[in-house]
N, C-alpha and C positions, 0 to 999 in steps of 0.2 A: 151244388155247394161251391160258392167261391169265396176263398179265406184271406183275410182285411191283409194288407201289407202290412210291412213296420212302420210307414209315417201313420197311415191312419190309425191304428191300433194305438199308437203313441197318443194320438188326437184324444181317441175312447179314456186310455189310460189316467190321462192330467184331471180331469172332467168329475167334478163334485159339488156340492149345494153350493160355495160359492163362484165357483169355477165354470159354469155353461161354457162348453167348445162349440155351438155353432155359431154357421154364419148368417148373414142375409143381409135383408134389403126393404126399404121403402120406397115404393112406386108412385106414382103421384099422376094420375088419369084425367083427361077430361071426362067431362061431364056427358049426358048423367049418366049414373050408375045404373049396369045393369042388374038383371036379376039375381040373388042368391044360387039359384036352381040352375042359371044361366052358366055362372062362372063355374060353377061344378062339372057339369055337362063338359063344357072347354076345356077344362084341365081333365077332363077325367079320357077326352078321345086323343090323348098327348102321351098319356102313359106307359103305351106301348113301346113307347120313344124312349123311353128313360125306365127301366127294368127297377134299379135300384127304389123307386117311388114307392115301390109294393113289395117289398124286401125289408125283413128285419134282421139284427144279430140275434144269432145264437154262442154263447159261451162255452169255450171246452173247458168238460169239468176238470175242477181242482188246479186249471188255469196252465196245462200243459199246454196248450197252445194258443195260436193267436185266434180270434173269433171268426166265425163264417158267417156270410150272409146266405137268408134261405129266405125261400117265397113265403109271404105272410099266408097261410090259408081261413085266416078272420078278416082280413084286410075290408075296410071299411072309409073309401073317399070323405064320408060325411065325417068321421073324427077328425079329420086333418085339415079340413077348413071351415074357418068359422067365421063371421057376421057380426057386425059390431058398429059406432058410431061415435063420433065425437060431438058433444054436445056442441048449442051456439054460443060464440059465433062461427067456430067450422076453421080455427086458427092453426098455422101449422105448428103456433109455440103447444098447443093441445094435441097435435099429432105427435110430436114429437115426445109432448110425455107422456103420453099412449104404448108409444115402440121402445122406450125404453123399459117399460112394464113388461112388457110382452120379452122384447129380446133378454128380460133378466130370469128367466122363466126356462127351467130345465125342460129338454123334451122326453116324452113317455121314451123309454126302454124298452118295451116290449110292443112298442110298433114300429112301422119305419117312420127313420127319425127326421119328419117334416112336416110343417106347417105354412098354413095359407091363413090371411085376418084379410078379410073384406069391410074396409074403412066408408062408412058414409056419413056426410054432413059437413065435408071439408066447403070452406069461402069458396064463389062462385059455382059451387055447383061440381064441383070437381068431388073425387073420390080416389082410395090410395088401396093397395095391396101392400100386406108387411109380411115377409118371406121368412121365414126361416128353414135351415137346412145342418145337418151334424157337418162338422169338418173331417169327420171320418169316410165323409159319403165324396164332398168334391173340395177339393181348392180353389181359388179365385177364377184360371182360367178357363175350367173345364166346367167351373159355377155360370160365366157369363154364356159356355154354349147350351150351357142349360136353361138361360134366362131364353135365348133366343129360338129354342124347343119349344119351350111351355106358351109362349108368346107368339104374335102371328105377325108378319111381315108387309102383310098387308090391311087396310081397311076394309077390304071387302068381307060380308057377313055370310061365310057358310055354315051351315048346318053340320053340328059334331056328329061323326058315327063314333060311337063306343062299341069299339070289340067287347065281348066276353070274356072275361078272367079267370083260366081255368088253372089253378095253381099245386102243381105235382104234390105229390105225399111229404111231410115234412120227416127229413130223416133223420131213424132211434139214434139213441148215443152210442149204442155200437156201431154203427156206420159214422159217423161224426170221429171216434176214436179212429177206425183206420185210416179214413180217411188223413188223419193228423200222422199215423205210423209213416204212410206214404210223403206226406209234406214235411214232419219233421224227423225222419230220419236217412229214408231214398233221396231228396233234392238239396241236404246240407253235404251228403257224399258225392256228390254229382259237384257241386259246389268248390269244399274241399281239393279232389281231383284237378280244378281249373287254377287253382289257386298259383301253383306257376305259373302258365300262360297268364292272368290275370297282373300277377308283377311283371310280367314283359309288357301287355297288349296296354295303349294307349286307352286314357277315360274319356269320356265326354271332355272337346273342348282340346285333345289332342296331347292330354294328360299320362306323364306316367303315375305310376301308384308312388312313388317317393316325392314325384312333384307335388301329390294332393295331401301326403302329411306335410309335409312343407308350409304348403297354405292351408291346409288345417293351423296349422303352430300359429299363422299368423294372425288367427281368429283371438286367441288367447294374449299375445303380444299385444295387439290393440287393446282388451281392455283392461288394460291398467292404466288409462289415460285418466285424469281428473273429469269426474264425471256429477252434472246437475241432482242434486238432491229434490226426487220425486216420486221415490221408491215408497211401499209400505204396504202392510197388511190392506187386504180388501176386504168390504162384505158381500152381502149375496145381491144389493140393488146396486142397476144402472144410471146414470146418465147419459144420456144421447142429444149428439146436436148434429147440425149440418150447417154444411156453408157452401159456397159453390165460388168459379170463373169461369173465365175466355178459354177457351185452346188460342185462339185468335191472339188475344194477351200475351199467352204464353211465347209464342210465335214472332210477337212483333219484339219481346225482351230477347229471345235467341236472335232478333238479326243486329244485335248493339252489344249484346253482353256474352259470355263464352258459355259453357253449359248445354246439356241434351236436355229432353223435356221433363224427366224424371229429376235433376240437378235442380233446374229453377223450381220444381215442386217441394223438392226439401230444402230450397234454398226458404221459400217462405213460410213453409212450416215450421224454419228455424225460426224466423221472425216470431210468431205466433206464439212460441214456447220461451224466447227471449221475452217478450213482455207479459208471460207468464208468470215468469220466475222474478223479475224487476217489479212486479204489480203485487209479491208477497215477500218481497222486500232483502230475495236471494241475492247471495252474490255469483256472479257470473263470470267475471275476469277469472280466463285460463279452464274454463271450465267447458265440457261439452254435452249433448244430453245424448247417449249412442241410443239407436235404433237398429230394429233386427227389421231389415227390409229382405222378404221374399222373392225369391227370382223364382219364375218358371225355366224346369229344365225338362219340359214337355216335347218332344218330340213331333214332330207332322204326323208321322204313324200312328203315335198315342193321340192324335186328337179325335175330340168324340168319348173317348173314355173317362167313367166320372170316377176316380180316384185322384190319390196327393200326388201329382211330380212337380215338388220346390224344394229347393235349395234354400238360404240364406249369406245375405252378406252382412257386416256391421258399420256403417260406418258413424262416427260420431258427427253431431250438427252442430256446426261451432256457434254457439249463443255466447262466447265472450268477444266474438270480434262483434267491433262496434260496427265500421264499415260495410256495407248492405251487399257493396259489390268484393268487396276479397270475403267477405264471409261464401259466397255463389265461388267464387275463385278454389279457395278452399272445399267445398264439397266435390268440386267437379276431379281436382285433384285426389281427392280420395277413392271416388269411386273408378275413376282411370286407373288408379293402383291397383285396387282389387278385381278391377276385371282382368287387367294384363295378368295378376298374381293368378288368373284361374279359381281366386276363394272360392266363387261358388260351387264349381265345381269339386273341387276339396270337401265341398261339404257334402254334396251328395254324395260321394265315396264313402264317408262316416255312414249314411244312408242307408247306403246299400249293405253296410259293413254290420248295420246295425240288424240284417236279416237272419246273423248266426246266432245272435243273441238267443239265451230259451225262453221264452216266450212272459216267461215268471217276472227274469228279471228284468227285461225290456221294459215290462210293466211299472214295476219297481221301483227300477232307476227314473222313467222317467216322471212318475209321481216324487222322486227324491231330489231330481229336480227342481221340478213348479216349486218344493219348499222351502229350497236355499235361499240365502237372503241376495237379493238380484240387484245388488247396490251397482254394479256396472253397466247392466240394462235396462236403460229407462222406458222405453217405447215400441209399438210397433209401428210402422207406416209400410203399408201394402197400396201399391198402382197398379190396379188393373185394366187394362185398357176393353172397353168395351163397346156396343155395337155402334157404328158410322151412321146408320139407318134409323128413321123411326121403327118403333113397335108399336102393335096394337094388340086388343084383347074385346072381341066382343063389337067390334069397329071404333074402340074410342083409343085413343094415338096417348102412349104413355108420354108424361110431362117433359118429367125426371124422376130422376132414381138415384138414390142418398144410400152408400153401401153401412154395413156393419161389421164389425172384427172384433172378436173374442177379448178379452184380457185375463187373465191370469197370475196366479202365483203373489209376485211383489210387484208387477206392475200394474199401475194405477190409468192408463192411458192408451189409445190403441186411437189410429187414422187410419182410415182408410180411400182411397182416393179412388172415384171410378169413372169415365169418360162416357158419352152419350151423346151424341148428332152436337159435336162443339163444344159442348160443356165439359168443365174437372170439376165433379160434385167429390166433397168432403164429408165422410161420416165421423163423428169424432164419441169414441165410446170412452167412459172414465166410470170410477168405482164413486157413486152414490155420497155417500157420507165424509168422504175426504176430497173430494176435487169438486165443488159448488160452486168454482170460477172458470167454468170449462165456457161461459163465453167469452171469457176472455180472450181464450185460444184461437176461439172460433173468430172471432174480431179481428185480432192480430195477423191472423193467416191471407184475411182481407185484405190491411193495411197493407202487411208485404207485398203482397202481388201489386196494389199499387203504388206501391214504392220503387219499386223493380221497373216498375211499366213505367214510370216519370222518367227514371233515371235513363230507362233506353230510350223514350220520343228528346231528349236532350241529348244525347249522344249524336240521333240520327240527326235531328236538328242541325249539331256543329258538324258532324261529317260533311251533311250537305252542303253548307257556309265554307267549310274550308275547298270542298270540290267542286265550289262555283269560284270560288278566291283563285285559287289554282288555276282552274280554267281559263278565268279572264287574265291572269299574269302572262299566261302564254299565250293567248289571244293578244294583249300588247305587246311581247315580245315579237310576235312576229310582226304586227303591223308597223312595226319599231324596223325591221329588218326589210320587209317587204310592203312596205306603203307606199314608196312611189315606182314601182316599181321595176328597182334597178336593183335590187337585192342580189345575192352569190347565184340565186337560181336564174336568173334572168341574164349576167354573166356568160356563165356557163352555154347557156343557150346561144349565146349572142358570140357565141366564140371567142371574147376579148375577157380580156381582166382589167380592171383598173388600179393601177398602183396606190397601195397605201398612203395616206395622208403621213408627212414625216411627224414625226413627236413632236410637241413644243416642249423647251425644255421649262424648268420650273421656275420659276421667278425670283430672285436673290435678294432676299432680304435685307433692304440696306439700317 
């Protein structure tokens, strides 16, 4: 038995008919598509690899504690993925409203919670995998070493061996109860006990525990900022789009403009969301749209393990500056503040803080959450940086891959950004019935980047101009100095000086 933390249990917790907590992914294959039987077989000799795959929750009764994970002993590969086709012509605007179908679609409960959709009929011949996974199972970065498990690193075509699944006795609810005696009353005392040391000993990031309320407070100070009106009741269907760029882009705008790679991504996401809100006729001056961006506070140790370790930070996306480059000026500035401030780490202290909780109220609260009206948080955008390398699957070389992110509560919008051999693909998820301008976003996010990118080939442009300007003025001055060459250095050499030319004086005006 292993019993969920407090993020993921939190993840369980929020999660209702309108509310689906997972995450995933659209994959996008060359051609052709293999076998049904085939991709089963592939994923099914992987599994060994990732335990959680074949693991369900189990619920402690009457909700004393938090849930455990136990080995399915009905577990069955063929539920979990399924076969499907998008009619002609094989479009991706058809793919696309395919996986928003699919991602609005709660997953079973009583198995473990994942799914596979084997897409066929995509233009040229091409064929897509649509992922899905609970967020209670991994977060973004522990999801991408998942994608790179499940997935083969090379073209070449072996033969799956499938171990044998031999899955222990699922255990009574008297063993489930002590087990919880042990968890929720032995290691809150152990806990407890540390509790001074814990106010002395630095946190993640070299924190003490009064530094992380500090920057906890500063979570709450930020938002009372004037914030984009984008909030509101959801229902239970998605919308889904994608868009994609450069790293390359990205890359050539950081060598003209200020910003880390993460800065110019919400720098044009702010664009994207400015002529979101200008396109429905908002007003924008002085206003900003904040966003709960995810940091991994993942450790090297912890890597490999598919559980939540994130944090969050907030920063707001200034959509009232007009200017393209102090709006990038401005983001960069804020999130330098909040890294120096430690927020993130602040937050995960709440985190960890939030492991004393009884397990009821954890619950609770954080369903009492999701309900509140979320007028100061407009958005998510999660960047996940993912694999340098192609993948393959069956020997056909994945295209791209378009991520997915949950939304919830009163937010209507969720980004997710994920990287891929060059590529920033954009998944942009939005609540169905109220946000039907979600290309616009997706437009806009384009525009920016090449707004950004103009702005830096003109910068580098004049740079250049002024450092060949430069070059040649000194290249004249000297040949100005030393062209025939009798100049001070030739002087010098020559052992003599030549006396100064006397003044003339100035000519008198008569």
């Amino acid at each position: 038995m292993d019993r969920m933390n407090p993020v993921d249990a939190s993840f369980l917790a929020i999660e209702n008919d309108t509310n689906p907590m997972h995450i995933g992914n659209v994959s996008i294959f060359e051609g052709p598509p293999p076998s049904y039987g085939d991709v089963v077989r592939r994923v099914a000799s992987k599994l060994p690899l990732v335990p959680r795959y074949r693991q369900r929750i189990r619920t402690v009764p009457f909700l004393l504690g938090r849930p455990v994970w136990v080995d399915d002993t009905n577990f069955q590969i063929l539920y979990h993925i399924r076969h499907t086709a998008v009619p002609s012509p094989g479009s991706d605007d058809q793919l696309r409203n395919l996986a928003g179908r699919v991602f609005a679609q709660n997953l079973d409960r009583g198995k473990p919670l994942w799914e596979m959709w084997i897409v066929e009929g995509l233009k040229g011949g091409r064929w897509a995998l649509i992922s899905k996974v609970h967020h209670c199972m991994v977060d973004g970065v522990s999801g991408t070493d998942l994608l790179t498990v499940l997935l083969d690193k090379s073209a070449e075509v072996e033969e799956p061996v499938i171990e044998p699944f031999h899955p222990p006795r699922e255990p009574s609810t008297i063993e489930v109860l002590a087990d919880l005696l042990k968890d929720g009353v032995v290691q809150p005392l152990h806990a407890l006990r540390g509790l001074p040391a814990m106010a002395r000993s630095p946190l993640p990031g070299g924190m003490s525990l009064g530094d992380a309320g500090r920057s906890a407070r500063a979570y709450f100070d930020m938002l009372t900022t004037r914030t984009a009106d984008l909030n509101g009741p959801i229902g239970p269907h998605r919308r889904w789009s994608w868009t994609k760029s450069s790293l390359d882009d990205v890359k050539t705008i950081r060598q003209s403009l200020p910003g880390t790679v993460n800065d110019v991504v919400l720098a044009v996401i702010t664009s994207g969301f400015r002529d979101l809100l200008l396109s429905r006729g908002e007003e924008v001056e002085g206003r900003v749209v904040r966003t709960l961006v995810p940091v991994s506070v993942r450790s090297e140790a912890e890597k490999g393990t598919y559980n939540n370790r994130v944090s969050a930070m907030f920063p707001g996306l200034p959509v009232g500056i007009e200017d393209p480059v102090e709006r990038l000026m401005d983001i960069e500035r804020q999130m330098n503040g909040l890294k120096k401030s430690h927020a993130a780490a602040g937050a995960e202290s709440i985190v960890q803080m939030a492991g004393f909780a009884p397990p009821m109220l954890l619950a609770l609260g954080t369903r009492l959450a999701a309900r509140m009206p979320q007028r100061t948080l407009n958005t998510v955008t999660t960047n996940v940086p993912g694999p340098r390398f192609p993948l393959y699957i069956a020997g056909r070389k994945m295209l791209e891959v378009y991520p997915f992110v949950p939304i919830e509560g009163n937010v209507r919008i969720g980004i997710a950004i994920f990287s891929y051999i060059g590529g920033l693909n954009y998944g942009i998820t939005a609540d169905y019935d109220t946000t039907s301008d979600i290309d616009v976003l997706s437009e806009g996010i384009v525009a920016g980047m090449h707004e950004y990118l103009q702005i830096a080939r003109r910068r580098a442009v004049s740079a250049r101009r002024n450092a060949a300007a430069k070059a040649g003025m000194v290249t004249s001055a000297a040949s100005g100095r030393n062209g025939h060459g009798v100049g001070s250095d030739s002087r010098v050499a020559n052992g003599s000086k030549r006396k100064p030319s006397p003044r003339r004086k100035p000519a008198v005006k008569k």
